[in-house]
N, C-alpha and C positions, 0 to 999 in steps of 0.2 A: 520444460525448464523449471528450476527451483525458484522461489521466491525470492531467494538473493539474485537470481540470475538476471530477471525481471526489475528488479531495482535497479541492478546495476547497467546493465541497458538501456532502462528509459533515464537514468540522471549521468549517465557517464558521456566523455568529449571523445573521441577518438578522430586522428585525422586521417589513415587508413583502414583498410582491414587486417594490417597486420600489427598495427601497435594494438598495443595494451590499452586495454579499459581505464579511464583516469575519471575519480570522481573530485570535481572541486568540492572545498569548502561552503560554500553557499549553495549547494546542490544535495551534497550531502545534509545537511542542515534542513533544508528542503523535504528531504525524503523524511528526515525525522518526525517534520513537525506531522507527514500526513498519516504516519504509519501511527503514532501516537495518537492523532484525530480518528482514524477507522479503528485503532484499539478502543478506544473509549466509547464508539458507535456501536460494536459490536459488545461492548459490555452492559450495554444501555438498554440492548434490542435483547441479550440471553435468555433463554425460556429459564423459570424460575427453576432454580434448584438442580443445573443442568452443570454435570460434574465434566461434563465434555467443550465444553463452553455452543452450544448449539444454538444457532440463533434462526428467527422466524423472522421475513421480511416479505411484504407483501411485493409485486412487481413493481409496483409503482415507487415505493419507497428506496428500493434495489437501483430504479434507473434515476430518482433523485440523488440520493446517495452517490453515486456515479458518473455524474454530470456534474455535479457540486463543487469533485473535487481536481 
């Protein structure tokens, strides 16, 4: 699945399988605030001078990161 897909997934209400994926406001909001906190974590973590934005994270840091959020 794509990254939107995955978003919309884990913040969307659905009350069958066959409606439509509906994201509220305060969910959507949500997904902002955290997508903008792992941008800024992965900006923080970027190997110097890395045109690809490539980042190094040790495991531990990876499974903190991840729990956190």
């Amino acid at each position: 699945p794509t990254t939107l897909e995955i978003i919309v997934k884990r913040y969307s209400t659905r009350t069958d399988e066959h409606s439509s994926a509906k994201v509220s406001f305060e969910h959507y909001i949500q997904a902002c605030a955290r997508l903008t906190l792992l941008n800024d974590l992965m900006h923080s973590k970027s190997t110097n001078g890395s045109p690809r934005n490539i980042c190094s994270f040790s495991i531990d840091e990876f499974m903190q990161l991840a729990l956190s959020l």
